[in-house]
Each structure stands twice: as C-alpha cells, then as structure tokens.
C-alpha positions in Angstrom: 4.4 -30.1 5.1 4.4 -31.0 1.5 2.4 -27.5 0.8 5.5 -26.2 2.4 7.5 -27.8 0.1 5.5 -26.8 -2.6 5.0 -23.1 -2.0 9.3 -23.0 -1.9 9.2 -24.4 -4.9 6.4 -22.2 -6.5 8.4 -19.2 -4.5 12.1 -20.5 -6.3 10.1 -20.8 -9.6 8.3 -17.5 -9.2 11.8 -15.4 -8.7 13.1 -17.1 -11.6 10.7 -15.7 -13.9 10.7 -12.4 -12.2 14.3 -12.3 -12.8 13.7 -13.3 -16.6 10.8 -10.4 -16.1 12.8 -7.6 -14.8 15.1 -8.0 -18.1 11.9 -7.5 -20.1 10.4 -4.8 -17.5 8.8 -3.1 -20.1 6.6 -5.6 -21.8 4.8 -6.5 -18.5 2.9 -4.1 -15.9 2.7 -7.2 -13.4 4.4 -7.5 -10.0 5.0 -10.9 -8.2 3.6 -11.7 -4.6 4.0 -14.2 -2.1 0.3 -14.6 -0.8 -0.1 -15.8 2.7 -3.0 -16.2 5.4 -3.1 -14.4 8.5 -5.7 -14.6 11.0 -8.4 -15.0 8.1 -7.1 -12.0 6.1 -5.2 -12.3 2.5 -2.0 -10.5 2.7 0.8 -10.4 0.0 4.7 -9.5 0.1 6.6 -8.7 -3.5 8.9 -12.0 -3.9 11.9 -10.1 -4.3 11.8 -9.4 -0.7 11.8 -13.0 0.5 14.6 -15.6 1.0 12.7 -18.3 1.4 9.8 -19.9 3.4 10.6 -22.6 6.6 8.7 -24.6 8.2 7.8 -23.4 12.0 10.5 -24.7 14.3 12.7 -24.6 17.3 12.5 -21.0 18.5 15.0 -19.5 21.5 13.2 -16.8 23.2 15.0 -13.8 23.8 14.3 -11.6 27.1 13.0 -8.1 27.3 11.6 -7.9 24.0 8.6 -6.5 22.5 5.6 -8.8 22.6 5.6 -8.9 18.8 9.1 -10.6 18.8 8.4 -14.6 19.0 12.5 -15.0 19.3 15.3 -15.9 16.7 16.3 -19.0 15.3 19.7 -19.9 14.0 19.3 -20.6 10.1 23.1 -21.5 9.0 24.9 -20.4 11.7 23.5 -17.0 11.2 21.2 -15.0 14.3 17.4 -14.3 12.5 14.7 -12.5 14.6 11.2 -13.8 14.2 8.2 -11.6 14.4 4.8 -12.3 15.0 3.2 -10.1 12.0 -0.8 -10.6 14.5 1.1 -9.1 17.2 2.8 -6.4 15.2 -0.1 -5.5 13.9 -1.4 -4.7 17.7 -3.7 -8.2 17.5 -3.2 -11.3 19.4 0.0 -13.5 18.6 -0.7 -15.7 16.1 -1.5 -19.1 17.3 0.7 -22.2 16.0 -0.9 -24.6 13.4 0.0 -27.3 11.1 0.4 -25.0 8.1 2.1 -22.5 10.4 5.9 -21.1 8.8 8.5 -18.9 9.2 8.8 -16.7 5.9 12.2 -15.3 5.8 12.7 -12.0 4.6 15.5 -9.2 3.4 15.2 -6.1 4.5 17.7 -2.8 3.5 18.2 0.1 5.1 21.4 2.1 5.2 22.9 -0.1 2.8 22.7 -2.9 5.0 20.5 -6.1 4.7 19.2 -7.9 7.1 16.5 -11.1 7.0 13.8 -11.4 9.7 11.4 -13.7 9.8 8.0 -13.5 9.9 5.6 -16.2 11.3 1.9 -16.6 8.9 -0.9 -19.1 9.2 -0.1 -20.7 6.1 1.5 -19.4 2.4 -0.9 -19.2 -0.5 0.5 -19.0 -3.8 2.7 -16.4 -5.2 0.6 -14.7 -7.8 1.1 -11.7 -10.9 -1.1 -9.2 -9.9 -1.4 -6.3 -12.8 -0.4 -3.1 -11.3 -4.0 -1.9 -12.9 -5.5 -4.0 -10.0 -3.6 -2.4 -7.5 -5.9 0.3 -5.1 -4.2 3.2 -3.0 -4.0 1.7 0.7 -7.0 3.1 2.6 -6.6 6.0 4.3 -9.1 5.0 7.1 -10.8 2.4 8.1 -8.0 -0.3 7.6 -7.3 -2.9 10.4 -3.6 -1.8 10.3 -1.5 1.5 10.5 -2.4 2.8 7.3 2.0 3.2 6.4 2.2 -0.8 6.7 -0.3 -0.7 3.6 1.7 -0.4 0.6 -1.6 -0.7 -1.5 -4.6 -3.3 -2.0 -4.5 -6.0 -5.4 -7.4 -7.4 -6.2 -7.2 -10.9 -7.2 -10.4 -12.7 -8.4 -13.2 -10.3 -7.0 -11.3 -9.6 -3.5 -8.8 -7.5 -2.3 -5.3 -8.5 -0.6 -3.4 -6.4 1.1 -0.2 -5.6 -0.1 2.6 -5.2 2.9 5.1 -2.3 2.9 8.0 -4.3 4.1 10.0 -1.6 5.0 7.6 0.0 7.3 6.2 -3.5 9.0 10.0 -4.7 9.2 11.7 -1.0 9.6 15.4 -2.1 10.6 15.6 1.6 11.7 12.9 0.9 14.5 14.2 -2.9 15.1 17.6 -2.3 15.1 17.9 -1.9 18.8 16.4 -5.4 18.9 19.0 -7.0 16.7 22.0 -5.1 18.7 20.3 -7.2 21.6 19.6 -10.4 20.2 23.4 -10.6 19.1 24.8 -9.5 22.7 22.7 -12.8 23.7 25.2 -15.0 21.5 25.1 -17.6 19.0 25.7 -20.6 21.2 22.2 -20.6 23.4 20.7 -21.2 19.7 19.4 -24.2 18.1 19.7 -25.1 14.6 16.8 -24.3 12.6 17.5 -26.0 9.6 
C-alpha cells in the first residue's frame, strides 16, 4: 500500500512539473509517463491523462457487459467504469494482487470528458522519456492492435509501450456502456473511496 501512496505522490509531483514544463515547452523535448506493469510487460500512459491512481477495491458488477469490463465503482458520488486493460487487450483478465490498482483516467471525445478506470498489476514510476527515444509503434508483430500503440520509449536499454488512450479507452466505442452503467443507478454502488 505505501507504494501506492508513493506512486500518487510521485504522480501529483510529476503533473506539477509538467505543468511548470508546458509553460517552457520549448526548452524540453521530454514527455511525462505513468509507467505501470501488466502481465510482465512495461506499459506507459502520458500523466496528463490520469486523475489519479486507487488502490483496488469494492467493485459492483454490472450485467451484460463485455468481458473486458470488471464493473464501476463510485469515486465521490460519481459512476466510473473499470476496465480490465489484459482483457481488452484480448488476454486473460488480469488477476488481483497486492500491488493491484485502479488508475483513473480522462478521456475526451466530443468535447466531453469522461474518467474510466483501468485496473494494472502494479504502477512503476512516472518517468521523462525524450521524444528522441520514442520508436513508431510496430506495424506487425506487436501483442496488441497495432492503433492501441501510440509508439515504443525506450528507457534504460528496453522498450515500453506507449498506450494511445484514446483508442484503448475510445468513449465513441464505450459509450454505449456508460449509457448502461448509468440506467443501473447510483444507489446499488459502494463507495470507493
């Protein structure tokens, strides 16, 4: 729990400077990423996508949804679907472990946000990685539709794959799933935190 806590912290301290950053955008070439583990595999989401990072909790599950959607939590009083990135990815759900949280994140489309969450193994670090180090996504050969691949950074000798947000969490092709998780109602739900 306390890497939890400490990967919030690094997450609050990381869109801080990113903020300070973006004023200066033309002094730096880097790009800020929340790195997280799933199934074995490095992956990485730019910070300015994510809310903030929970620890794994009471879910309500919601019927006839697709097997990649664990359920929604209520975080403030407000409905968040939760999906299981394994399963979207056409893998096995991913299974629950002590390092196992909910990252929360906003996604636009249509001039409308919405946060989803998405459940990882366990959050890394956020790190800077140059956009020199950052590779094309394959174009075959990758473990995952090659549009949920916004590109690969390379960080110390390896590669982590860089998530295209808006494709993995298209509120165009979930929206239907929102429509239905808010016809189920606020009152079955348990606070989350």
């Amino acid at each position: 729990m306390s890497a939890l806590v400490q990967s919030q912290t690094k997450l609050s301290q990381a869109k801080q400077s990113h903020a300070k950053a973006t004023a200066l955008q033309e002094s730096t070439d880097d790009a800020q990423y929340l790195t997280f583990q799933l199934a074995g595999e490095m992956f990485a989401i730019g910070i300015l996508n994510i809310k903030e990072i929970i620890e794994y909790g009471q879910m309500t599950n919601v019927p006839m949804m697709p097997q990649f959607v664990r359920g929604v939590i209520n975080l403030r009083g407000r409905v968040v679907p939760v999906i299981d990135l394994q399963a979207r990815f056409g893998r096995p759900s991913t299974p629950i472990g002590k390092r196992t949280c909910i990252v929360i994140i906003e996604v636009h489309a249509n001039g409308e946000s919405q946060d989803i969450g998405v459940v990882v193994d366990a959050v890394s670090e956020v790190l800077a990685i140059p956009t020199t180090e950052i590779e094309k996504a394959p174009t075959f050969g990758a473990k995952l539709r090659a549009d949920f691949i916004a590109g690969m950074g390379k960080v110390d000798g390896k590669f982590v794959i860089l998530l295209n947000v808006d494709q993995v969490l298209s509120v165009a092709e979930l929206a239907g799933l929102v429509g239905h998780m808010e016809q189920y109602g606020h009152g079955a739900l348990t606070e989350s935190t």
